[in-house]
C-alpha positions in Angstrom: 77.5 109.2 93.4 81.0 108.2 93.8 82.9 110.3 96.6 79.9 111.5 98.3 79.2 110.9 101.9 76.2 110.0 103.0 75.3 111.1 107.4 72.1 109.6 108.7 69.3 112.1 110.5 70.2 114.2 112.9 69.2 115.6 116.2 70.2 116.6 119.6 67.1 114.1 120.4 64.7 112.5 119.0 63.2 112.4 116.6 65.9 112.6 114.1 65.3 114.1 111.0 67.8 115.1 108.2 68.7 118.1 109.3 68.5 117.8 113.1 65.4 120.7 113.1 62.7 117.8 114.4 64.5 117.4 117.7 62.3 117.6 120.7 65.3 119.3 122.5 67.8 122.1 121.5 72.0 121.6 122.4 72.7 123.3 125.7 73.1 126.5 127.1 70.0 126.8 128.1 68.3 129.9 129.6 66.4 130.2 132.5 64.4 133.0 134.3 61.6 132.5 136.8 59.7 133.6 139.8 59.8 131.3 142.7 57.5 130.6 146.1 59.7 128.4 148.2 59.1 126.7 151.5 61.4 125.3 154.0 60.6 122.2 155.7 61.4 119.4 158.0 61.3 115.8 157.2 61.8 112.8 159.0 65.7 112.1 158.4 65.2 108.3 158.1 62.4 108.4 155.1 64.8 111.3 153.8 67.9 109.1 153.9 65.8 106.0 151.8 66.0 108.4 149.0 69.7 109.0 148.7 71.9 106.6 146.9 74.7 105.1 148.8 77.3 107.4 147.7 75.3 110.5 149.6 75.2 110.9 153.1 72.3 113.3 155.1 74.7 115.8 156.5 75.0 118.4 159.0 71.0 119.2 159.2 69.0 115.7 158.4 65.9 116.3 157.6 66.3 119.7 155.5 63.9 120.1 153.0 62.3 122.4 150.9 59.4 122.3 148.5 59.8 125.0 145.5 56.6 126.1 142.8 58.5 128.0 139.9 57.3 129.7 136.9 59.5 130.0 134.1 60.9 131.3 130.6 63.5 130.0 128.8 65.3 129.4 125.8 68.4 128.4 123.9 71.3 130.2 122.8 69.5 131.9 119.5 66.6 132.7 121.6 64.5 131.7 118.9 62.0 129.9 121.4 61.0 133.2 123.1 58.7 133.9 120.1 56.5 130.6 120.6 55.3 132.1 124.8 53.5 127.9 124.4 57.5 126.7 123.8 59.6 129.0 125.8 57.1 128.6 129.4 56.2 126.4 131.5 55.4 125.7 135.6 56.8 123.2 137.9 56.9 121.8 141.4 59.7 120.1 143.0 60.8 118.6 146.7 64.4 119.3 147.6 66.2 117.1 150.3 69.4 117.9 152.0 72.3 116.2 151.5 76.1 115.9 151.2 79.1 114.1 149.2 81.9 114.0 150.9 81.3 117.0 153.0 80.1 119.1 150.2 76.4 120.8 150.3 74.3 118.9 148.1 70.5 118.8 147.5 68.8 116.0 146.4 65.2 116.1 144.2 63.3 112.9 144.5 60.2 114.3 142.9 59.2 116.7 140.4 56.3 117.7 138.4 55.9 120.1 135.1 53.2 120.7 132.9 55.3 120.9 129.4 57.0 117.7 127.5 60.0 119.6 126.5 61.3 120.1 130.3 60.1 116.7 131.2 62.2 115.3 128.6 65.4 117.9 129.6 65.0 116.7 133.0 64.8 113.3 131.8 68.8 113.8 129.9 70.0 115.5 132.9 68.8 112.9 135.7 65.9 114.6 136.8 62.7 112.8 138.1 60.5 114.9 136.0 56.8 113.7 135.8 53.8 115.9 133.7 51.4 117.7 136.3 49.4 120.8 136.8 51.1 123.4 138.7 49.8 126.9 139.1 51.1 129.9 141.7 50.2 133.8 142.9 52.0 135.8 140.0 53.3 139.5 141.6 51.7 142.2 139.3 52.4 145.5 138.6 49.2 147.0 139.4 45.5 146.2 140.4 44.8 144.7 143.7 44.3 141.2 142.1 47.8 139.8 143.9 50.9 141.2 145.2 52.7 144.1 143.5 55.9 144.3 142.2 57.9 144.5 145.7 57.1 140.9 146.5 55.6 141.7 149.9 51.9 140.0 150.2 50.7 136.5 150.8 51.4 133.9 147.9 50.1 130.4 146.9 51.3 127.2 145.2 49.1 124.2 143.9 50.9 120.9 142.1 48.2 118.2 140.7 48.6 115.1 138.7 46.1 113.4 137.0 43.6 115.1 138.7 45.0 114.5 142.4 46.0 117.5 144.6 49.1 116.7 146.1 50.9 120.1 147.4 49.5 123.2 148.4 51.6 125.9 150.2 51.5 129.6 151.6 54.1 132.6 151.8 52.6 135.5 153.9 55.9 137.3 152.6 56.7 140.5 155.1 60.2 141.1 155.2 63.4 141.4 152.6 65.6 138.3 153.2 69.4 139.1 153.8 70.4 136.2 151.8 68.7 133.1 149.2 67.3 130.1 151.0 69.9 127.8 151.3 68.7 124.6 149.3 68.1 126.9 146.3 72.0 128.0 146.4 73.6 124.4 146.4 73.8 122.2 143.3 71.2 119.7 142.4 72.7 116.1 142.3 70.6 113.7 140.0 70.2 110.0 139.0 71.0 109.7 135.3 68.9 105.8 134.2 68.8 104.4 130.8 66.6 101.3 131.8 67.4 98.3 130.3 66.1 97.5 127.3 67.9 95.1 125.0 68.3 91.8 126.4 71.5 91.0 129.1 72.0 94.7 129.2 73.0 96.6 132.9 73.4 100.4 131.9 74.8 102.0 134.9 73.3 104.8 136.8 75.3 108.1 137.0 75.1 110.7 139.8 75.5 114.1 138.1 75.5 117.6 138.5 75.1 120.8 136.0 77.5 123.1 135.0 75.6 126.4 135.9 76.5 130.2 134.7 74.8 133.3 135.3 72.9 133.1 138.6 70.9 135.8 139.4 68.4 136.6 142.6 66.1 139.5 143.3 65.6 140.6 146.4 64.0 137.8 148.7 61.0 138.3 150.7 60.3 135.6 153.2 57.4 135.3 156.1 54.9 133.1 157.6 54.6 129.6 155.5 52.3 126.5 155.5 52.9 123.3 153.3 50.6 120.4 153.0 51.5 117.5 151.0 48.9 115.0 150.6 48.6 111.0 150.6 47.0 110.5 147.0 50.2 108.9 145.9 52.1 106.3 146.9 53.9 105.7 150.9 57.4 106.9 149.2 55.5 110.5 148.2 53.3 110.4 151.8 57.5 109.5 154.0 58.3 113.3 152.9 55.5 115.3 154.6 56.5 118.1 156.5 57.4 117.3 160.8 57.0 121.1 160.8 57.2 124.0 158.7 59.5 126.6 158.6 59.9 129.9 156.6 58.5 130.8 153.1 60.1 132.5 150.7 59.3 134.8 147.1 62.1 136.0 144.8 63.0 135.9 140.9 65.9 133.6 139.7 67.7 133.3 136.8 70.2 130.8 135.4 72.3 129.8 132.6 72.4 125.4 132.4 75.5 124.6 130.3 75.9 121.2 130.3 76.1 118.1 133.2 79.2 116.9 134.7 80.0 113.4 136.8 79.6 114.2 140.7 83.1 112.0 141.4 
């Protein structure tokens, strides 16, 4: 047909289809809202510094750390995942690690685990080191005496596996309301965005990043009493950030808005 104009498939990922609707991922904003059991940590400052590229430095307080079990529920701008609970939910595990860029509060995620392809693969565009797990945690309920109730006082768990391998447990005996967040879940993530080579001579470059992030929300925090065991099933790399001691736990809800990424310089 003379005139027409012919556009290959389309998608904000793969796979591509003819009108975009196949994509594994929607476009950004994406939704967020989640409960959290949070621990802070201390690691050894020298393993925690191998992690860091060159451009970050440890900071005021080497050795911060935090390791964070989430539940969650999102969804993009239409909503239209919310009606699929299997699409729109999934559970996670991450370590957090200090850090700074010139003099700016940073954390830094060297591991991470979730138990549904579409956030690996969102992880995975924004620089995230998402791997596919098991993660389960105490869920607050609003009656019964089969976990916490709705105020957030009580004792909470987290588990993270992968491929059958235990390798975090932790505890929140939760007793008192927090006057503010924890503060490695109140800085901004920065991540390591790879395309590995593939075609032959190629050297893509590696980007630090961060997200543009809109609509933060907290409940009220309860922290208490915390243990954290992270176990050697993996590699050395995984067994260098084991807790040197263990400090506070912490319980809240969270909620963000994840616009889009942005270059850390």
């Amino acid at each position: 047909m003379t005139g027409s104009v012919v556009s290959g498939p389309l998608g904000y990922s793969l796979p591509l289809s003819p009108t975009g609707t196949s994509a594994t991922l929607t476009p950004p904003p994406w939704h967020f809202a989640g409960e959290v059991v949070m621990v802070d940590y201390r690691v050894d400052p020298v393993a925690a510094a191998r992690f860091l590229p060159p451009e970050l430095a440890l900071g005021a307080d080497p050795g911060q750390a935090a390791a964070v079990f989430a539940r969650w529920q999102w969804c993009s701008e239409p909503g239209t995942e919310l009606v699929d609970p299997g699409a729109s939910q999934f559970n996670e595990f991450l370590i957090l690690l200090a850090c700074e860029y010139r003099g700016r509060r940073l954390a830094r995620c060297p591991y991470a685990w979730v138990d549904q392809p579409v956030p690996l693969l969102r992880g995975w565009v924004q620089g995230m080191p998402k791997q596919l797990g098991e993660v389960h945690q105490t869920w607050p309920m609003r009656v019964g005496r089969a976990g916490p109730l709705d105020s957030h006082a009580g004792t909470y768990h987290g588990t993270a596996s992968t491929g059958g391998r235990r390798i975090a447990h932790a505890s929140v005996h939760a007793t008192t309301r927090a006057a503010e967040p924890p503060p490695l879940h109140t800085v901004p993530l920065v991540h390591s965005r790879v395309q590995p080579a593939w075609l032959p001579g190629e050297c893509p470059p590696v980007e630090l990043v961060t997200s543009t992030v809109t609509g933060v929300e907290f409940s009220e925090v309860w922290s208490g009493d915390a243990t954290l065991d992270l176990f050697d099933v993996l590699d050395e790399d995984f067994a260098s950030l084991r807790p040197v001691s263990v400090g506070r736990g912490h319980v809240f809800g969270y909620a963000e808005t994840l616009v889009s990424g942005r270059r850390l310089a």
